[in-house]
C-alpha positions in Angstrom: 0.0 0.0 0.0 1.3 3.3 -1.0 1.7 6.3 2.0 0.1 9.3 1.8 1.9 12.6 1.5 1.5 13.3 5.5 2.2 9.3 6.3 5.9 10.1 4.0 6.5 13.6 6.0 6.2 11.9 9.4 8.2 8.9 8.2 10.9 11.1 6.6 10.9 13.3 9.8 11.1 10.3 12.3 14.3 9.4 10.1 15.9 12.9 10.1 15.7 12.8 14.0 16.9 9.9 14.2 20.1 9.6 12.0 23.2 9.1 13.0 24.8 11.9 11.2 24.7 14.9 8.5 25.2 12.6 5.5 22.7 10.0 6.7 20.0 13.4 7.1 20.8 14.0 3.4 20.5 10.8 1.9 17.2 10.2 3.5 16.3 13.9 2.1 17.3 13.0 -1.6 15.7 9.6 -1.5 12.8 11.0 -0.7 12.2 13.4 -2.7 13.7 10.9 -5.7 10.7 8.5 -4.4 7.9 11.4 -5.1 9.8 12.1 -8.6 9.3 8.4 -9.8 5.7 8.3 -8.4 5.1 11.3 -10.9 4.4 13.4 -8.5 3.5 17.0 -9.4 6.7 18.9 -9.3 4.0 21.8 -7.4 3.4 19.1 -5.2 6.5 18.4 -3.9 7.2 21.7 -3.7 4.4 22.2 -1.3 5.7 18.8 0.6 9.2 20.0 1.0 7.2 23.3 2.4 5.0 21.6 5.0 8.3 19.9 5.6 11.0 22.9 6.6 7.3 24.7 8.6 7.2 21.3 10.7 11.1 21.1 11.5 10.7 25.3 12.1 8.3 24.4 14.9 10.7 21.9 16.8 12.0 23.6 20.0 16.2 23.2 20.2 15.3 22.5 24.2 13.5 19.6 23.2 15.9 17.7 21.5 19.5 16.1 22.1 22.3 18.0 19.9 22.5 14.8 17.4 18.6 15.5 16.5 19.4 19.4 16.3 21.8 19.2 13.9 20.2 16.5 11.7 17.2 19.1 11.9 19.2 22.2 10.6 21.1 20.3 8.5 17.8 19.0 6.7 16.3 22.6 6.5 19.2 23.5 4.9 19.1 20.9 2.3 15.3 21.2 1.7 15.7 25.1 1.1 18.4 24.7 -0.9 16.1 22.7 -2.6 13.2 25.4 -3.1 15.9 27.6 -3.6 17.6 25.8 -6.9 15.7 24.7 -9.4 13.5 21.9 -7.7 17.1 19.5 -7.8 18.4 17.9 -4.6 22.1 17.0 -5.0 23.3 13.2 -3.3 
């Protein structure tokens, strides 16, 4: 069975907090948005995905969370603006 779009944010969000470093937080972050991109996914879509995504990671409190899950959660809002910011293309 396929997961919705909100079922792939909370799955891809439960994997960012809980890699092990920078370079895991990025691979997770290209494969799935690569996984949307085979789907055919509406590029508009994603777009809006990778939105809801960096206004959920925003809303995390720093007191909240270990320094390992801090980083891996500014280190993916990085990678996903950089996304927005360049052409829609998230480099491995």
């Amino acid at each position: 069975m396929s997961l919705s779009l909100n079922e792939h944010k909370t799955k891809l969000i439960n994997k960012i907090l809980f890699a092990s470093s920078q370079a895991e937080v990025q691979n997770y972050s290209a494969q799935a948005i690569k996984a949307l991109g085979l789907k055919k996914v509406d590029e508009c879509i994603i777009v809006d995905f990778v939105d809801k995504l960096i206004c959920e990671l925003d809303s995390f409190n720093p007191m909240n969370k270990d320094a390992q899950q801090w980083s891996n959660i500014s280190m993916a809002k990085i990678i996903f603006k950089r996304y927005k910011n360049k052409d829609h293309k998230l480099a491995k």
